[in-house]
N, C-alpha and C positions, 0 to 999 in steps of 0.2 A: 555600496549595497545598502538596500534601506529594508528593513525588518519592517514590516505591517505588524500595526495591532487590532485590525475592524473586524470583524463578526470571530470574537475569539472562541465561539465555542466549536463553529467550524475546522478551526482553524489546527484548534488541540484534539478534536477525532482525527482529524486527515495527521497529525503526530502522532496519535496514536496507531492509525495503519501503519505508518512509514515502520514504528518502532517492532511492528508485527512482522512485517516482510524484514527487517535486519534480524530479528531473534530466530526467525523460519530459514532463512540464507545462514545464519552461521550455526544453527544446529544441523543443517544437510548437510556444512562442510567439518563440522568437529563432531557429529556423532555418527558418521560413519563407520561401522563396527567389523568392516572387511570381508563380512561371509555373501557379497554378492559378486560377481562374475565381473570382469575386466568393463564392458559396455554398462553394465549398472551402476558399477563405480563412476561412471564418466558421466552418465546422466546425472548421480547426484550431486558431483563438484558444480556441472553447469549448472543444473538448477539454484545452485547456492549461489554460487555468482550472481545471475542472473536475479535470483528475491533481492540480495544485498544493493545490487547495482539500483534495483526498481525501488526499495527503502531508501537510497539517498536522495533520491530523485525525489520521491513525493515528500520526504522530511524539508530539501531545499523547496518545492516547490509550496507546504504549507508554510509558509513564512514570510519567501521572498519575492512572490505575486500577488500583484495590486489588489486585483477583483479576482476573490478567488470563488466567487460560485461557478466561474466556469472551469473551475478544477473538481472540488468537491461540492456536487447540487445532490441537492434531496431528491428523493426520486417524485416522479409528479403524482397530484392527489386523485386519490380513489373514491367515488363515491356510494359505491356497493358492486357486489359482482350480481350480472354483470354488467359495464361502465353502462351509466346510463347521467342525461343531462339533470344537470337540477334547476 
């Protein structure tokens, strides 16, 4: 496995999403406080699962893909509302 280092600022926001969906995934599953009903409790395990699973994912994916702007691209430019050509 080969670590990239090219357009690193890219590369440490898309780390820093990853690190947001793992802290959102294990606070749905540690701060669960018990006062929701049998089926809410079950939505927020999976939901936690589920952020954590997507956190490792984009964590491995910022790192260990080649060209990553077709992971994380900028969104395309605006040049007034509304779109008009320049």
């Amino acid at each position: 496995m080969t670590i990239y280092r090219n357009r690193m600022v890219r590369r440490v926001i898309g780390s820093i999403t990853a690190l947001c969906f793992l802290a959102l995934g294990a606070f749905a599953l540690l701060g669960n406080s018990g006062d929701l009903d049998a089926a809410g409790q079950d939505r927020v395990f999976w939901f936690g699962i589920t952020s954590i699973i997507a956190g490792a994912l984009a964590l491995a994916m910022s790192w260990l893909i080649k060209e990553i702007d077709g992971v994380w691209c900028s969104p395309p430019k605006r040049w007034g509302f509304p779109h008009r050509e320049k």
